[in-house]
VEXNU-377104 format. One record per residue (C-alpha): residue number from 1; residue in one letter; x, y, z. Coordinates in nm, 3 decimals. Each point is the difference from the previous one (the first is absolute). Example, Ala and Ser with C-alpha at 12.3 -4.5 7.8 and 13.67 -1.06 7.14 Angstrom:
<atoms>
{num=1&residu=A&px=1.230&py=-0.450&pz=0.780}
{num=2&residu=S&px=0.137&py=0.344&pz=-0.066}
</atoms>
This chain:
<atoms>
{num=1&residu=X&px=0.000&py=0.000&pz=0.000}
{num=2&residu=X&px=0.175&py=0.314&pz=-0.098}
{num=3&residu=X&px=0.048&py=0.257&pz=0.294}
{num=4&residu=X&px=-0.214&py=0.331&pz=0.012}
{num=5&residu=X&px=0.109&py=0.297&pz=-0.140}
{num=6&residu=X&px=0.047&py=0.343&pz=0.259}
{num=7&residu=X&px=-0.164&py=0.240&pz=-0.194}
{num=8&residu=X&px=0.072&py=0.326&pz=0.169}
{num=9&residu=X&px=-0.055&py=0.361&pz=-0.171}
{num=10&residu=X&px=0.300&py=0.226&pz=-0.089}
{num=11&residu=X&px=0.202&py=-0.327&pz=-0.078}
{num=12&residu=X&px=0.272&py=0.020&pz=-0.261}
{num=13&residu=X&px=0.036&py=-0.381&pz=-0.224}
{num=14&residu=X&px=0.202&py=-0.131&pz=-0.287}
{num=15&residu=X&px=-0.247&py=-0.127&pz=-0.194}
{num=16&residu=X&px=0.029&py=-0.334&pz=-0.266}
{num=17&residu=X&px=-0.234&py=-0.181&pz=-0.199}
{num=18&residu=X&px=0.107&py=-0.280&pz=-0.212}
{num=19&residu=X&px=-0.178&py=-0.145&pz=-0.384}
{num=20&residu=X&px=-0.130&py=-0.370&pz=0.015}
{num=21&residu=X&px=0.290&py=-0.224&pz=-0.079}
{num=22&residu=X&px=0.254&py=0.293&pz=-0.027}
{num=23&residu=X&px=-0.141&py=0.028&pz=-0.366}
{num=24&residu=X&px=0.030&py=0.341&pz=-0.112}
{num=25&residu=X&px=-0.348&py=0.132&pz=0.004}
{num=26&residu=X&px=0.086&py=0.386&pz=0.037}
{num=27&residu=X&px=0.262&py=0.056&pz=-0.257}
{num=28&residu=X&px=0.009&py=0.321&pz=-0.107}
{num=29&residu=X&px=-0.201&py=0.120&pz=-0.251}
{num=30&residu=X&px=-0.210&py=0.326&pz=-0.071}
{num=31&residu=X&px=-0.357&py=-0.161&pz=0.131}
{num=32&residu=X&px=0.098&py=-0.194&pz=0.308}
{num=33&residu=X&px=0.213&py=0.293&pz=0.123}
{num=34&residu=X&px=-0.298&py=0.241&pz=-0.085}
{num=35&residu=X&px=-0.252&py=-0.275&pz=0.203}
{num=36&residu=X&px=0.266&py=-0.053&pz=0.325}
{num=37&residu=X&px=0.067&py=0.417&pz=0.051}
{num=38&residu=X&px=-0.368&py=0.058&pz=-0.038}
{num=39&residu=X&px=-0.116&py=-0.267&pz=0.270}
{num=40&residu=X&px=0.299&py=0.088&pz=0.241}
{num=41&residu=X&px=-0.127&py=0.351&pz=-0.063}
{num=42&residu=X&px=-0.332&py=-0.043&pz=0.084}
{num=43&residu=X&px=0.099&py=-0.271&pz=0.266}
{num=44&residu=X&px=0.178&py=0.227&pz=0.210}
{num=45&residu=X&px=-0.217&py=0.309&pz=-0.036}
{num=46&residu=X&px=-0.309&py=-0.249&pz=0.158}
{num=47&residu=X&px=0.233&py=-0.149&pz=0.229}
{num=48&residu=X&px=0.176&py=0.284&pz=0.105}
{num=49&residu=X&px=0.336&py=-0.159&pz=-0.040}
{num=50&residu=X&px=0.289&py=0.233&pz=-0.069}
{num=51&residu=X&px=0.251&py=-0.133&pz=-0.293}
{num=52&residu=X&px=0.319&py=0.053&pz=0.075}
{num=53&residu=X&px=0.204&py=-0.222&pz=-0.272}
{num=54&residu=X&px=-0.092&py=-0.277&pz=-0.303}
{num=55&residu=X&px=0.091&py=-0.186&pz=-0.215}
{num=56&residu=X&px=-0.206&py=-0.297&pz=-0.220}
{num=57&residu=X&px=0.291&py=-0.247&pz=-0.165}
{num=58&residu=X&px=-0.125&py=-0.277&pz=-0.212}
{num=59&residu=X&px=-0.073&py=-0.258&pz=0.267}
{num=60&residu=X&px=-0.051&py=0.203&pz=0.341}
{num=61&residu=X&px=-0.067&py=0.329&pz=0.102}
{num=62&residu=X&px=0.156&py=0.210&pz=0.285}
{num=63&residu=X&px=-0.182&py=0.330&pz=0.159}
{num=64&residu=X&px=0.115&py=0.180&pz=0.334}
{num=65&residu=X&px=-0.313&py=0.114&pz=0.146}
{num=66&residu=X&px=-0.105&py=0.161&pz=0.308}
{num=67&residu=X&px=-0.342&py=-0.124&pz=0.150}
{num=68&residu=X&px=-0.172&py=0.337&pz=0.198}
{num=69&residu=X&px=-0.360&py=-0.200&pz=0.065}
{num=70&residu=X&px=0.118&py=-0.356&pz=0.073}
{num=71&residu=X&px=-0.154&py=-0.108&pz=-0.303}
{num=72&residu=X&px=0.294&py=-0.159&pz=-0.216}
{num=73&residu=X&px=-0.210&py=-0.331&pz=-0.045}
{num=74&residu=X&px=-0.278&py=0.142&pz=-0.138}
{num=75&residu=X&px=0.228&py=0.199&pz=-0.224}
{num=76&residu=X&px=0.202&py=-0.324&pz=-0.113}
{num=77&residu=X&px=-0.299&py=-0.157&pz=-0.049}
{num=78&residu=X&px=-0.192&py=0.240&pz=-0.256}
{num=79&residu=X&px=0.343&py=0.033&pz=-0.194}
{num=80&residu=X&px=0.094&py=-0.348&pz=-0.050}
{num=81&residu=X&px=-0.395&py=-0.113&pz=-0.076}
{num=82&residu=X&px=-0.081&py=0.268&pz=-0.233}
{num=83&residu=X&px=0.407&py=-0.047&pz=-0.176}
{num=84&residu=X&px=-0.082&py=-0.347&pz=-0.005}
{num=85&residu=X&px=-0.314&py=0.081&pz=-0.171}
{num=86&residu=X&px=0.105&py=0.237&pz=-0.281}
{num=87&residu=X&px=0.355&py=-0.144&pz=-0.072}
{num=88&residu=X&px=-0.158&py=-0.374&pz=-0.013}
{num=89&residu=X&px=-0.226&py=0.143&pz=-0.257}
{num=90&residu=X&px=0.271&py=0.211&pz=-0.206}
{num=91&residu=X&px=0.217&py=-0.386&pz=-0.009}
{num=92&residu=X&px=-0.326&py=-0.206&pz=-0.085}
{num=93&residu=X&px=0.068&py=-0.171&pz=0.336}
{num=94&residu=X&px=-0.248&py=-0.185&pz=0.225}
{num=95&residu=X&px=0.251&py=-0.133&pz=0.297}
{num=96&residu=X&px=0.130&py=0.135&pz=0.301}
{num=97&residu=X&px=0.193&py=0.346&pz=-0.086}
{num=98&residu=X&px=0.229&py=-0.016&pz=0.342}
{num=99&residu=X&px=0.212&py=-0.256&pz=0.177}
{num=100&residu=X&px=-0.265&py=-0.178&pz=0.266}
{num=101&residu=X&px=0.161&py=0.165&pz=0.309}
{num=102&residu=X&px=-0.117&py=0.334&pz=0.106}
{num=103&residu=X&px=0.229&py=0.342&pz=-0.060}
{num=104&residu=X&px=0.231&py=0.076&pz=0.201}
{num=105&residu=X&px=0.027&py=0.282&pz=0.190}
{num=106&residu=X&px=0.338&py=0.063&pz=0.229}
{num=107&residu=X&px=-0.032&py=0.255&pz=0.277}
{num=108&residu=X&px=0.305&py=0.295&pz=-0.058}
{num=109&residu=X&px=0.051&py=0.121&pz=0.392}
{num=110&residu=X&px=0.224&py=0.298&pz=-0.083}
{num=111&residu=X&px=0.055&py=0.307&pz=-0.242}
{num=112&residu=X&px=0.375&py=-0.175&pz=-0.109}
{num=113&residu=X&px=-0.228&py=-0.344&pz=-0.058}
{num=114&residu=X&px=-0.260&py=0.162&pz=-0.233}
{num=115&residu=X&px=0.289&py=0.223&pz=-0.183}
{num=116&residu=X&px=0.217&py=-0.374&pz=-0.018}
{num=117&residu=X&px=-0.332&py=-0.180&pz=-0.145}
{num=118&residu=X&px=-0.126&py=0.279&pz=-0.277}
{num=119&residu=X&px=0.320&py=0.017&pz=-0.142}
{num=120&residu=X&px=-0.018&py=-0.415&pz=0.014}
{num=121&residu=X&px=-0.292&py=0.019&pz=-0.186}
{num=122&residu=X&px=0.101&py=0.264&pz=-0.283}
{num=123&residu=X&px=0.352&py=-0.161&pz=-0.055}
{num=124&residu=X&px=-0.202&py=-0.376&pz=-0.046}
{num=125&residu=X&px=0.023&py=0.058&pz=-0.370}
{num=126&residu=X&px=0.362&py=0.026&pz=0.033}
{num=127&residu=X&px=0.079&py=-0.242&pz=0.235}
{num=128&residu=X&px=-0.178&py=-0.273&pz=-0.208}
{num=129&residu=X&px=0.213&py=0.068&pz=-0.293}
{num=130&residu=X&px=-0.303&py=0.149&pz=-0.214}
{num=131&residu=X&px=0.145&py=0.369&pz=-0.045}
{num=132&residu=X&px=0.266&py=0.195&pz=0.068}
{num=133&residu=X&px=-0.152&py=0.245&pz=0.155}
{num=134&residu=X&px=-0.384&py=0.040&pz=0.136}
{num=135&residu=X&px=-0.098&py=0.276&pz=-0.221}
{num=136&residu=X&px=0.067&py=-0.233&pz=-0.280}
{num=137&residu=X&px=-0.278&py=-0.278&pz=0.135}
{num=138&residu=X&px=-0.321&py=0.034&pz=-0.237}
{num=139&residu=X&px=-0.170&py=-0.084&pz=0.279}
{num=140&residu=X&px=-0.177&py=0.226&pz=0.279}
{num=141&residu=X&px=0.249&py=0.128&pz=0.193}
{num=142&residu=X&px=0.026&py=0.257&pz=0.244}
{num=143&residu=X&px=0.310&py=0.268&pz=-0.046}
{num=144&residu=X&px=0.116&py=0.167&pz=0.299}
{num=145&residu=X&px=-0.090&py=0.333&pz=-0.090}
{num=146&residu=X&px=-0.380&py=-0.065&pz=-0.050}
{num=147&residu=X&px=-0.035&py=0.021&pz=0.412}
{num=148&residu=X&px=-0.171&py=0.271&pz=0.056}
{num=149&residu=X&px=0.003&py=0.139&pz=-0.352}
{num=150&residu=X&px=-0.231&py=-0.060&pz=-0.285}
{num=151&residu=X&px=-0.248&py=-0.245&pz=0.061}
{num=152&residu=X&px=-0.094&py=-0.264&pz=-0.250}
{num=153&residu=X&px=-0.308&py=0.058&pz=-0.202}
{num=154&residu=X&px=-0.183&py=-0.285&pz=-0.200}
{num=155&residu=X&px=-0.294&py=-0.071&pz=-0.108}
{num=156&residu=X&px=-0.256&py=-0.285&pz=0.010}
{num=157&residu=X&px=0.140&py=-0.307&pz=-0.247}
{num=158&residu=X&px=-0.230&py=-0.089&pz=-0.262}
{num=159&residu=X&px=0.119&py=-0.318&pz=0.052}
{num=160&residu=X&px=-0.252&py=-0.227&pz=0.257}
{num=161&residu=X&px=-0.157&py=0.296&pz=0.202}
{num=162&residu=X&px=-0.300&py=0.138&pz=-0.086}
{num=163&residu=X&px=-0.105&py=0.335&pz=-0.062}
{num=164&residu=X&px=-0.295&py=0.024&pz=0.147}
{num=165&residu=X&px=0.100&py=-0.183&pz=0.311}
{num=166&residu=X&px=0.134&py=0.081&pz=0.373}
{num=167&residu=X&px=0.354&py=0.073&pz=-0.083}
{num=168&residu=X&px=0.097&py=0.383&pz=-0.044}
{num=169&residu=X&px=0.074&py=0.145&pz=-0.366}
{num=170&residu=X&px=0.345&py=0.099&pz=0.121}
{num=171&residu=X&px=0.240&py=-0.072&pz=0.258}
{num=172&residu=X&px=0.301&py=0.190&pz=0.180}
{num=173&residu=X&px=0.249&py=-0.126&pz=0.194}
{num=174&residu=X&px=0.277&py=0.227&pz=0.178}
{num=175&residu=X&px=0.271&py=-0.135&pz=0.164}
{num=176&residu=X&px=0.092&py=0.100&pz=0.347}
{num=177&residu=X&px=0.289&py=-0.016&pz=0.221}
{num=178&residu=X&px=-0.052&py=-0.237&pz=0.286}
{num=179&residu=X&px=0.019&py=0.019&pz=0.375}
{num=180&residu=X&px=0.326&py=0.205&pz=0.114}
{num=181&residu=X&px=0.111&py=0.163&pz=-0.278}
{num=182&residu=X&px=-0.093&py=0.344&pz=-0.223}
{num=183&residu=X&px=-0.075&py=-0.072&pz=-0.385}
{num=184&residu=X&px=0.391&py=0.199&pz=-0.121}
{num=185&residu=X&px=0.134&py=-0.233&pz=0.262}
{num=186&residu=X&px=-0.155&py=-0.300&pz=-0.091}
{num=187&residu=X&px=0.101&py=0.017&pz=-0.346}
{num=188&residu=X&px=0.313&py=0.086&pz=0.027}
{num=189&residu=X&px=0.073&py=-0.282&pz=0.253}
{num=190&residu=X&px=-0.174&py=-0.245&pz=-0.200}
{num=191&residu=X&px=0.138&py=0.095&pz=-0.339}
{num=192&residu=X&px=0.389&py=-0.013&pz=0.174}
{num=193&residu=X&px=-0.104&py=-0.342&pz=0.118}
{num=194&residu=X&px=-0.143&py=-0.097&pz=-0.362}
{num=195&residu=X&px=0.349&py=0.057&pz=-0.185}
{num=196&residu=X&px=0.209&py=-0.213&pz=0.279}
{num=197&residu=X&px=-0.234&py=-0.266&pz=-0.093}
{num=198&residu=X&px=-0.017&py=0.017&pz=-0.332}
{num=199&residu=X&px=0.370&py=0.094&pz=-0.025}
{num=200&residu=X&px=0.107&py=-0.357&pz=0.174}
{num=201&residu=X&px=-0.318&py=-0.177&pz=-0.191}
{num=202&residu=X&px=0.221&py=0.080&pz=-0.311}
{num=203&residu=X&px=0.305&py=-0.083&pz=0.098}
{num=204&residu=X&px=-0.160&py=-0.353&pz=0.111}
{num=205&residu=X&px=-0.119&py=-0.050&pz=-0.318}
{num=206&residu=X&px=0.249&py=0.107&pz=-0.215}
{num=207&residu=X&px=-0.144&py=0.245&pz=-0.190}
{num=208&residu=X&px=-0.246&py=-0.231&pz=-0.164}
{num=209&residu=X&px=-0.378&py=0.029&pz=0.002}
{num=210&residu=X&px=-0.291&py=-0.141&pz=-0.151}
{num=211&residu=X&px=-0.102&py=0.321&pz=-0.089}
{num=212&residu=X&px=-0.358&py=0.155&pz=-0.044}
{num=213&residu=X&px=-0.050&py=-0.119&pz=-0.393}
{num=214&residu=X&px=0.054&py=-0.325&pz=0.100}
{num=215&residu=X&px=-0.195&py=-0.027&pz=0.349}
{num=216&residu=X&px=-0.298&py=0.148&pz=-0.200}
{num=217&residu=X&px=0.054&py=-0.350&pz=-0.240}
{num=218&residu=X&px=-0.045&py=-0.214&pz=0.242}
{num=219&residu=X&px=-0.354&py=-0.211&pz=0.000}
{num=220&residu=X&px=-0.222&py=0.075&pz=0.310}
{num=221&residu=X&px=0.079&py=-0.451&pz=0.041}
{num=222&residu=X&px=0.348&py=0.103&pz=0.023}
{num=223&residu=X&px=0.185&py=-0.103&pz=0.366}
{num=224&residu=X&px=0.298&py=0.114&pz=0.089}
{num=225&residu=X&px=0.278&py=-0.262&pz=-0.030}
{num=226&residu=X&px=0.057&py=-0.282&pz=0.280}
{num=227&residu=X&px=0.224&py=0.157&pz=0.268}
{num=228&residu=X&px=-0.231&py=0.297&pz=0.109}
{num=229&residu=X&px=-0.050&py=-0.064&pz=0.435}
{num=230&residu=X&px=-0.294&py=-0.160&pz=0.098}
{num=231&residu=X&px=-0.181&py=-0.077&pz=0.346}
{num=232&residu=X&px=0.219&py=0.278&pz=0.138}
{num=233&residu=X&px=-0.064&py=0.149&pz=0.341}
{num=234&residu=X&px=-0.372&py=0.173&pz=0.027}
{num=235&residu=X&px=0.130&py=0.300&pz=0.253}
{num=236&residu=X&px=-0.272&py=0.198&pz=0.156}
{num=237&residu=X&px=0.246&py=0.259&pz=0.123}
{num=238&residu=X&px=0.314&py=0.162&pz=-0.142}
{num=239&residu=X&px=0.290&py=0.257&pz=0.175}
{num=240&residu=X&px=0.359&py=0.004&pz=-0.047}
{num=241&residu=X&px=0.064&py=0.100&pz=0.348}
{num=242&residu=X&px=-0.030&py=-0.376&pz=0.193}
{num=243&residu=X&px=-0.150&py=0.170&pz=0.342}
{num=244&residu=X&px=-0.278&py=0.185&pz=-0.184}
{num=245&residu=X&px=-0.053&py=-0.348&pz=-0.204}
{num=246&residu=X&px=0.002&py=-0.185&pz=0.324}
{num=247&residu=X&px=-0.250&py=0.277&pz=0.159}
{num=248&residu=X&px=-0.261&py=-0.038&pz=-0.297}
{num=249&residu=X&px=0.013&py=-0.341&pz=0.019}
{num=250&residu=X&px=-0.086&py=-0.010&pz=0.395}
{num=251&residu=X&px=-0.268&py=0.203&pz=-0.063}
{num=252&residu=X&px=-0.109&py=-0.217&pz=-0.275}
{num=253&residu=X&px=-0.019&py=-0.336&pz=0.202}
{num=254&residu=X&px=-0.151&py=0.254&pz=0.272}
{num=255&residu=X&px=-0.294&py=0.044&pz=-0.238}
{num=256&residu=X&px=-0.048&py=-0.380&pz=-0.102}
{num=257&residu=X&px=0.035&py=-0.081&pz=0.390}
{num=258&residu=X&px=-0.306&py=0.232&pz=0.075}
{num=259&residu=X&px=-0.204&py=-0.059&pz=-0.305}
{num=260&residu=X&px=0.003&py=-0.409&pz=0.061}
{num=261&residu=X&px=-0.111&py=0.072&pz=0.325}
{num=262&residu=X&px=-0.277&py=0.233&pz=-0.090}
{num=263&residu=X&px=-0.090&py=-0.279&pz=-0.223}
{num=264&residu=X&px=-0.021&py=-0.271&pz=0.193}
{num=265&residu=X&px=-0.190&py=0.242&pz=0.243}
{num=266&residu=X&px=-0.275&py=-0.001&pz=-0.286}
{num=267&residu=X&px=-0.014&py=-0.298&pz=-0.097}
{num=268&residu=X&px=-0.058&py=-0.092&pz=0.344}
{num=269&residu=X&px=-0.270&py=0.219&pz=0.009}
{num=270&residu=X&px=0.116&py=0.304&pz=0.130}
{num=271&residu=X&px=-0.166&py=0.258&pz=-0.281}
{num=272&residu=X&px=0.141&py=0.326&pz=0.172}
{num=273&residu=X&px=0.385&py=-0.179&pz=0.000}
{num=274&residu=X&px=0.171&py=0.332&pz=-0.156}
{num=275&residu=X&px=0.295&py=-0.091&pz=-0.256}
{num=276&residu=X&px=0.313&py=0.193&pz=0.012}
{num=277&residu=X&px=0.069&py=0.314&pz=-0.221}
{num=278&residu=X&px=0.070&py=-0.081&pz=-0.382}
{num=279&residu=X&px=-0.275&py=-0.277&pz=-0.043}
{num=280&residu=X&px=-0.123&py=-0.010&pz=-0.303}
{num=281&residu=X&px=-0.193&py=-0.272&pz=-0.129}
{num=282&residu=X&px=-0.228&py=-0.057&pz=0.304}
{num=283&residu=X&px=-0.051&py=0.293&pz=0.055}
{num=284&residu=X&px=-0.108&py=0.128&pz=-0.379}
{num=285&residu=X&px=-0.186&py=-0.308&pz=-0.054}
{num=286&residu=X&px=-0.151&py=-0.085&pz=0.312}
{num=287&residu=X&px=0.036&py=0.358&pz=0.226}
{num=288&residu=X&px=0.155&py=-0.173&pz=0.313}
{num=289&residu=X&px=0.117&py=0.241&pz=0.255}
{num=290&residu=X&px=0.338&py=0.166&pz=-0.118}
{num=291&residu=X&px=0.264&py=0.212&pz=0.189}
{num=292&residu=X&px=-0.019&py=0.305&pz=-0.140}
{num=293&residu=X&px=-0.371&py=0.007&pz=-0.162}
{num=294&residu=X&px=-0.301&py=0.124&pz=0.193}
</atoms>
């Protein structure tokens, strides 16, 4: 049974989700990156999720968010459905669009964590010998100097949505500095920490990279080659600094402590048992008494 998330507001995650048999169902191309910015626009204006980083590679995705409300789930789970949805229907596909476990989403506990993580996430490209640089992916990507700048603008895809339905004619989606640092700050600490990474990605590799032509080639079917790690490590918390680590962690087994013992108040028949701060699920679906809600 997999353990419950701590869904607290004002949290700061890494977040990953991964294509159905590493296939690579979001290459780039103009309509799928037209239908992911438009739902991760809309997403995180009805979520109220603040966007701090992305960027959508062939196979996976990568976004440092910031969840103000608590409500990351429910955000997760309106992007990946309605993705699912359109980009299933854009590849003729009836199967299952992402890899059977959930998304992952890996607490950052400090300012130097989030800064470490969204330049991670921009430099992935890079790193996985695709471009030289992350301005060159023809993917969505998300260049340092967008944060706090010009917000992106796009419009409702023709493609799968409807245009007399729910969804707004246009989207916008501005990208913010996170928790503990001004916007000029921000990206100039984050687009320092891009060229390190990139600089050693190409010196790793040589030089040589698929490059965009070719990555926009490849068949949605396509895999990447044996080799790639698999059945790695699913962390739910990530700091460089060991004692801040070993801190969010406490407070982490803190939380399932408490919450199995709410639970087993309940389902012994105790309906007023109140679940710790962060409780999600239960209390969403079911409104048990939370820590922290009225």
């Amino acid at each position: 049974m997999t353990a419950p998330r701590q869904v607290l507001p004002g949290t700061t995650h890494l977040v990953t989700r991964r294509c159905a048999q590493r296939q690579f169902l979001l290459r780039p191309g103009k309509t799928i990156n037209e239908v992911f910015l438009y739902l991760l626009a809309v997403a995180a204006e009805r979520f109220g999720i603040d966007v701090h980083a992305f960027c959508v590679l062939s196979n996976h995705f990568h976004l440092v968010v910031t969840d103000r409300h608590a409500r990351l789930p429910a955000f997760h789970q309106f992007l990946d459905a309605l993705l699912a949805r359109a980009l299933n229907a854009l590849l003729g596909r009836w199967e299952a669009f992402w890899a059977p476990n959930s998304y992952s989403a890996v607490t950052l506990v400090s300012p130097s964590d989030i800064l470490d993580k969204a330049a991670y996430v921009l430099a992935n490209p890079t790193a996985a010998g695709l471009v030289r640089s992350g301005r060159l992916w023809p993917g969505l990507w998300s260049a340092p100097e967008r944060v706090g700048g010009e917000a992106f603008e796009i419009s409702r895809p023709k493609h799968f949505f409807d245009a007399k339905g729910l969804l707004p004619e246009r989207a916008r989606l501005k990208l913010t500095p996170p928790p503990g640092f001004t916007a000029e700050e921000f990206r100039e600490r984050l687009a320092a920490s891009l060229a390190d990474r990139e600089a050693s990605a190409v010196k790793e590799h040589g030089g040589r990279f698929l490059g965009a032509v070719r990555v926009t080639a490849q068949k949605p079917t396509d895999r990447p080659r044996p080799g790639e790690p698999r059945r790695t490590l699913n962390p739910r918390v990530a700091s460089r600094d060991k004692w801040k680590r070993i801190e969010a962690l406490g407070r982490l087994v803190e939380f399932l402590r408490r919450y199995r013992a709410a639970l087993a108040e309940r389902c012994a028949g105790n309906a007023d048992a109140v679940f710790p701060a962060g409780t999600y699920l239960l209390r969403v679906a079911h409104g048990v008494p939370c820590e922290g809600f009225g």
